[in-house]
C-alpha positions as CSV (number, residue, x, y, z in Angstrom):
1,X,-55.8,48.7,19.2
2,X,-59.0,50.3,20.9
3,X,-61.0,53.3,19.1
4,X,-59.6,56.0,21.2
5,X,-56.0,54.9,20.5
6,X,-56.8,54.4,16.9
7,X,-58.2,58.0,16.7
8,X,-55.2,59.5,18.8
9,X,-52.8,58.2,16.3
10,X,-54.5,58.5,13.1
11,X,-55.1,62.7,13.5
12,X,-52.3,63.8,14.0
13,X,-51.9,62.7,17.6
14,X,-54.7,65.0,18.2
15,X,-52.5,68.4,17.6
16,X,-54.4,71.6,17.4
17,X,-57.9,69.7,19.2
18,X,-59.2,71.4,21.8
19,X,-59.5,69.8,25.4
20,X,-63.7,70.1,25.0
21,X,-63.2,68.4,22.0
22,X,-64.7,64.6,22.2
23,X,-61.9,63.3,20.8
24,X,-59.7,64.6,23.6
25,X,-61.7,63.9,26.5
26,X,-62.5,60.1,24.9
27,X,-58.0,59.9,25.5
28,X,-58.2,61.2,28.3
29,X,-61.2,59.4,29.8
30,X,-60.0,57.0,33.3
31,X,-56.4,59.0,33.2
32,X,-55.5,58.9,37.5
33,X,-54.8,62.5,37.2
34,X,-58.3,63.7,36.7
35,X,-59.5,62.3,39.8
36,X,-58.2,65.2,41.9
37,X,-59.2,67.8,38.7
38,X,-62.3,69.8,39.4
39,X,-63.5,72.7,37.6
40,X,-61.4,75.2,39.8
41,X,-58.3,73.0,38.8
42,X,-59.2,73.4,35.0
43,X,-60.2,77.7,35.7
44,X,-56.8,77.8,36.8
45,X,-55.3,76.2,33.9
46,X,-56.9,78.9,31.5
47,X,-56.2,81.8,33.7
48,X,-52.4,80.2,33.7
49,X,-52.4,79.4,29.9
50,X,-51.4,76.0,30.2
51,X,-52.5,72.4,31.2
52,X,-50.1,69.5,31.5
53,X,-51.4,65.8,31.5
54,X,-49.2,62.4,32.1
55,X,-50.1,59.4,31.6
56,X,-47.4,57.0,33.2
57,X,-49.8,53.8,32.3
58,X,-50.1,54.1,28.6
59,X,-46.7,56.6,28.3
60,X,-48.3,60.0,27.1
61,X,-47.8,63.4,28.1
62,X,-49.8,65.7,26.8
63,X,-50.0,69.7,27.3
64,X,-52.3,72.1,26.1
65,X,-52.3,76.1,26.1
66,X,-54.6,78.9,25.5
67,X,-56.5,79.2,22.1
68,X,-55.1,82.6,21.5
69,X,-51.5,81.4,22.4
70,X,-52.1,78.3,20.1
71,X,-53.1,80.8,17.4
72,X,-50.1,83.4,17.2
73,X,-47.9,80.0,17.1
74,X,-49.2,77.2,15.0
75,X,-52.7,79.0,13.2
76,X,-55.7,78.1,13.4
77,X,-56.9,74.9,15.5
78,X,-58.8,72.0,14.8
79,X,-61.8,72.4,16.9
80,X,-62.7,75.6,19.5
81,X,-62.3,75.6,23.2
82,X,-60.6,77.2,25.8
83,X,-57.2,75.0,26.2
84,X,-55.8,73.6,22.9
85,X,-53.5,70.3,22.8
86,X,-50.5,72.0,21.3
87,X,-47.7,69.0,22.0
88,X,-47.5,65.8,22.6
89,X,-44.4,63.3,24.1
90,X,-45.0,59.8,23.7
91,X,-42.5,58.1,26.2
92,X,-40.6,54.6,25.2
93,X,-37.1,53.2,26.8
94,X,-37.7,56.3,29.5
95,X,-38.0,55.8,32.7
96,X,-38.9,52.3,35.1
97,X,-41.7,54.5,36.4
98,X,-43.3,54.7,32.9
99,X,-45.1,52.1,30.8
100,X,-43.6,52.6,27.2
101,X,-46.2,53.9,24.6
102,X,-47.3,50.8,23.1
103,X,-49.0,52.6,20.0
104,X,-48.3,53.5,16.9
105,X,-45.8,56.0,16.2
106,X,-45.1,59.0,14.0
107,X,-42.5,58.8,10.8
108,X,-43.1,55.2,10.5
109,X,-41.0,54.6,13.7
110,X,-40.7,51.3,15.6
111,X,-40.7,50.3,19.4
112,X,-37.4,48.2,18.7
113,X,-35.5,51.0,16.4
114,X,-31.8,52.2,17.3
115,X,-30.2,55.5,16.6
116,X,-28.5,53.9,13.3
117,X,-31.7,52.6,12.2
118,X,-33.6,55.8,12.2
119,X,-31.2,58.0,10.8
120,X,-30.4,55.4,7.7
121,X,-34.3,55.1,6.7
122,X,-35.5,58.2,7.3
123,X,-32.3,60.4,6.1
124,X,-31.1,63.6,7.5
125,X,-32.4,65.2,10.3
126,X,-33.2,68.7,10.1
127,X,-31.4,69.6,13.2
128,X,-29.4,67.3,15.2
129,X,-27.7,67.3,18.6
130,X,-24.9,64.9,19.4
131,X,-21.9,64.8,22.1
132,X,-19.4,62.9,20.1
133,X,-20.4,59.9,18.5
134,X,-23.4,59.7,20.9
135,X,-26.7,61.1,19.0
136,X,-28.5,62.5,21.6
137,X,-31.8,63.9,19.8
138,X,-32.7,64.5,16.3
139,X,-35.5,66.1,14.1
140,X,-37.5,65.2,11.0
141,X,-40.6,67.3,9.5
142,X,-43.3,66.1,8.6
143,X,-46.4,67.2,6.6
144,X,-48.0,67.7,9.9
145,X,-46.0,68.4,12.8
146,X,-42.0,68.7,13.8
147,X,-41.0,65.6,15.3
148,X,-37.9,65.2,17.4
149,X,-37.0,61.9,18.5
150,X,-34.8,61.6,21.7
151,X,-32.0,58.5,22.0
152,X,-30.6,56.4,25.1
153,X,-27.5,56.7,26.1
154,X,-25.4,53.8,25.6
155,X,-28.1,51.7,24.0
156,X,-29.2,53.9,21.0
157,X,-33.0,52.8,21.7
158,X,-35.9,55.1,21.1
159,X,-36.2,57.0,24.5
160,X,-39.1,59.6,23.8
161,X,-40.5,61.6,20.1
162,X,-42.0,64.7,20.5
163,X,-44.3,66.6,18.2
164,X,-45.7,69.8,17.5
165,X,-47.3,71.4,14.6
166,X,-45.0,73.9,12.6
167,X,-45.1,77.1,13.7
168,X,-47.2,79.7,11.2
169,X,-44.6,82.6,11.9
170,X,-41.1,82.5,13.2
171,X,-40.4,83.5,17.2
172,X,-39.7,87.1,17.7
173,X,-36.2,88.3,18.5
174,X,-35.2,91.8,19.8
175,X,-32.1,93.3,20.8
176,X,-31.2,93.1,24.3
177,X,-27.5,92.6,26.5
178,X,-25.6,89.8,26.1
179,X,-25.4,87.0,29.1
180,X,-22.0,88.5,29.6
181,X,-23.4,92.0,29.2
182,X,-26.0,91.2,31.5
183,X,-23.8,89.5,33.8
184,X,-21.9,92.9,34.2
185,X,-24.6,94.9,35.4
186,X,-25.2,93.1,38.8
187,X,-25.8,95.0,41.5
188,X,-26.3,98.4,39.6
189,X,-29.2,100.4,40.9
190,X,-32.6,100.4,39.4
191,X,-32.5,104.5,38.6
192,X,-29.1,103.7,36.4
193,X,-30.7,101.0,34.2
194,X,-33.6,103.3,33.7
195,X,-31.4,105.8,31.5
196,X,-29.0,103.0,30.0
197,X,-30.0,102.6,26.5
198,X,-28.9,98.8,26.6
199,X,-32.1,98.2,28.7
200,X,-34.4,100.4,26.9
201,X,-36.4,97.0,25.8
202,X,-37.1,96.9,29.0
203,X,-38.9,99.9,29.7
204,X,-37.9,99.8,33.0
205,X,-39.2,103.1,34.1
206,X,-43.0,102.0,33.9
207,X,-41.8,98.6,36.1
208,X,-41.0,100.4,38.9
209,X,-43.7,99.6,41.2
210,X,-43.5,95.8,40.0
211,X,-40.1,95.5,40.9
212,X,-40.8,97.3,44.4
213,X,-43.3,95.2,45.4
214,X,-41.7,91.8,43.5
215,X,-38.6,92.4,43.2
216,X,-38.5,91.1,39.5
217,X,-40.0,93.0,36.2
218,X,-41.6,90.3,33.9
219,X,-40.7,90.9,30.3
220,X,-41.2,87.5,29.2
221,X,-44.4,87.6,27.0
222,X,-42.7,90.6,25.2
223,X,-39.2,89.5,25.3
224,X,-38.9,85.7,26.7
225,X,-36.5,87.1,29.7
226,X,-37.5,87.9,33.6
227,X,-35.3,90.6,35.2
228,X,-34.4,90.2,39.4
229,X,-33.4,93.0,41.7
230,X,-32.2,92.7,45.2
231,X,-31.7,96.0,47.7
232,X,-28.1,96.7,47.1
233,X,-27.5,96.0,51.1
234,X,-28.0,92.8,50.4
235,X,-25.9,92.3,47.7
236,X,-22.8,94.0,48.9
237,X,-20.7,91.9,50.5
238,X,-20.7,89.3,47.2
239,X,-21.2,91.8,44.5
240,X,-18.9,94.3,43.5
241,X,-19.7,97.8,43.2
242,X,-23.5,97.0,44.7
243,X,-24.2,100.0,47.1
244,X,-25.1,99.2,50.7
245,X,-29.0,100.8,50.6
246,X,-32.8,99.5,50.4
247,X,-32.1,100.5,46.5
248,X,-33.2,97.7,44.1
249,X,-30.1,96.4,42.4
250,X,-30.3,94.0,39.2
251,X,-29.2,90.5,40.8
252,X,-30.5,87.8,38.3
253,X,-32.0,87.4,34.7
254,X,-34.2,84.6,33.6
255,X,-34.5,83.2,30.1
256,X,-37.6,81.6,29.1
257,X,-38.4,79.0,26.5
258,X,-41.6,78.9,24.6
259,X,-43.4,76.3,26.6
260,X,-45.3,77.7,28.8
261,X,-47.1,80.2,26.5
262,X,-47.0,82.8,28.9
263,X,-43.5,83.6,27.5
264,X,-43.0,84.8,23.8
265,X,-39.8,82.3,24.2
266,X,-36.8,83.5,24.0
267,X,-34.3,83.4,21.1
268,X,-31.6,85.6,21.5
269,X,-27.6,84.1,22.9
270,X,-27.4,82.3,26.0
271,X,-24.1,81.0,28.1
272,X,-21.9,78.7,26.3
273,X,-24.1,78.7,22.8
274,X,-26.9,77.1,25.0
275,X,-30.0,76.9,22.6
276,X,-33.3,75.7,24.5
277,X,-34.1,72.7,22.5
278,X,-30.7,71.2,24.0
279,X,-30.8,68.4,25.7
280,X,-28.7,67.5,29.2
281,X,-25.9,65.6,27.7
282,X,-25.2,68.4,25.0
283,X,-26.0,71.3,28.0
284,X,-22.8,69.5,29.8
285,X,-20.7,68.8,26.9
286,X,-21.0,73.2,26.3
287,X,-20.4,73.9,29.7
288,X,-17.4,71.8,29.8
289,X,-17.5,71.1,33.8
290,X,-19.2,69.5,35.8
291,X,-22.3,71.7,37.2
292,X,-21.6,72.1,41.5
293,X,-25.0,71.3,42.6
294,X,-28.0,69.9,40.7
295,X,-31.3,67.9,41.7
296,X,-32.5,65.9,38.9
297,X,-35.7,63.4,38.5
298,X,-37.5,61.4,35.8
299,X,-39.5,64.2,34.6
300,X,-37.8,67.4,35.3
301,X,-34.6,69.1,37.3
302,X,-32.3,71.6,37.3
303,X,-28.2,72.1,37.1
304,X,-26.1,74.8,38.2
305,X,-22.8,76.4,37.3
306,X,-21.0,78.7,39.5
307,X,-18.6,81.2,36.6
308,X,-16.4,84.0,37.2
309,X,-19.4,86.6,36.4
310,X,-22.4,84.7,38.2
311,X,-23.9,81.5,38.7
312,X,-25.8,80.0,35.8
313,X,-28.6,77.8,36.5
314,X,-30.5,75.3,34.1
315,X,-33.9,74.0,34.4
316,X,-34.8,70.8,32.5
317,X,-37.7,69.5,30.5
318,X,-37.2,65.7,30.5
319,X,-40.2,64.9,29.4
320,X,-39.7,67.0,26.3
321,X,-35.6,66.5,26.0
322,X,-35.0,70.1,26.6
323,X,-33.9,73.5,28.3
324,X,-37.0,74.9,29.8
325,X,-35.5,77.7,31.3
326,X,-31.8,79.5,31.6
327,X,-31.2,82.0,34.7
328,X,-28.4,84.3,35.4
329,X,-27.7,85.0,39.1
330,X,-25.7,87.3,41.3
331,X,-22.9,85.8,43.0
332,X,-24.2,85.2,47.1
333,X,-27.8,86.4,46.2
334,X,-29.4,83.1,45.9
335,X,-27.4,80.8,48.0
């Protein structure tokens, strides 16, 4: 095992270390992807919050957000700086494109462990996600960080972990429609939502000229959710009740997950029970059909589901096992 590999594994996997930090950039030091990253590439990633790194060679991702971010989630960091390392996937039986992590791994874990294995030494999960007997993902705590630990299909071998430091204070929650409720309102004018008290949280009356010029209003770093709007021309032929003018209409709402960090993440009800640390196979086995178009890689890719109130469309986080984002859409607005 060489020094930097020894010092990745034995602090924590480097959670909560800043991307200045020397033990970050000694991990990251000959990675292909910094080849092409110059300092405007590394500006943007503060002024976006967020910095993703892949490693297919030695099977690491790693992605970092801003210190203050960091800090209203997990506390104080382990060394100052700009972008903080906030989780970390270490891939195994994954993908042909990736080398598996050959490193040591959290929880006492083994390259050649099975689903049955795991869950007999290290006990019960603390939350677990299954289709049937298949054991999709599960998740231990440790003293240091949450770690989930994703399965293959058929084989039971270790596909990816995941871990992040527990979070100091839980994700904020407020009262806003239901999908369904949501649903409902498509293709109602701007000026009604403004004086319905089921979108108050929204404050839509000071988003006016965002939605004008953008058509959406971004409530996600109070809320987690995105609302769309669409003049109501161009939403009448495939939207009931949608007036035929150049008024903005509500045509799609977008759930966001807490991965980006410029999202609070959302934690309210989504279609079919749908929580965002759900993987694919449990996303399908809720929706109960087969999605009517999706475009799916190694790392990421989306579903979507065409329902008697809207479509529903479901964007994937494969190298984290998860829902990164859930969006609601008009019927014909988005074709």
């Amino acid at each position: 095992m060489n020094s930097q590999a020894h010092a990745f594994e034995t602090s924590n996997y480097l959670l909560g270390q800043a991307w200045e930090s020397a033990r970050v950039q000694a991990l990251v030091e000959g990675w292909k992807q910094l080849e092409w990253m110059d300092d405007e590439a590394l500006k943007k990633a503060r002024t976006d919050h967020r910095l993703s790194l892949i490693n297919r060679e030695r099977g690491i991702y790693l992605f970092f957000t801003d210190a203050h971010g960091y800090e209203a989630r997990y506390g104080e960091p382990c060394s100052k700086g700009s972008l903080i390392l906030s989780r970390v996937s270490l891939l195994l039986h994954f993908d042909a494109q990736w080398t598996p992590y050959a490193g040591g791994l959290p929880l006492s874990l083994r390259m050649d462990d099975v689903v049955g294995d795991v869950l007999r030494r290290l006990g019960p999960p603390a939350e677990l996600w299954r289709v049937g007997l298949h054991v999709s993902k599960a998740r231990w705590s440790s003293s240091d960080a949450e770690v989930d630990v994703s399965f293959e299909r058929g084989t039971g071998r270790l596909k990816l972990v995941t871990m992040a430091r527990h979070r100091v204070a839980p994700a904020s929650s407020s009262a806003v429609p239901s999908p369904e409720q949501f649903a409902r309102q498509f293709g109602r004018p701007l000026a009604e939502l403004q004086d319905d008290p089921i979108f108050a949280p929204f404050s839509l009356s000071g988003k006016a000229r965002e939605i004008a010029e953008y058509g959406e209003a971004d409530c996600s770093r109070e809320l987690g959710i995105e609302l769309y709007f669409k003049p109501g021309a161009e939403m009448a032929d495939s939207v009931p009740g949608a007036p035929r003018s150049a008024e903005p209409c509500l045509s799609g709402v977008r759930y966001r997950a807490d991965l980006d960090f410029q999202s609070s993440g959302y934690t309210g009800p989504l279609p079919w029970d749908l929580q965002m640390n759900d993987t694919i196979d449990v996303t399908m086995a809720k929706a109960a059909t087969r999605p009517f178009k999706e475009a799916l890689d190694g790392d990421d890719g989306y579903q979507l589901w065409r329902t008697e109130l809207c479509d529903v469309h479901v964007l994937y986080s494969f190298l984290e096992d998860r829902i990164y984002r859930v969006t609601l859409l008009a019927h014909g607005c988005y074709d």
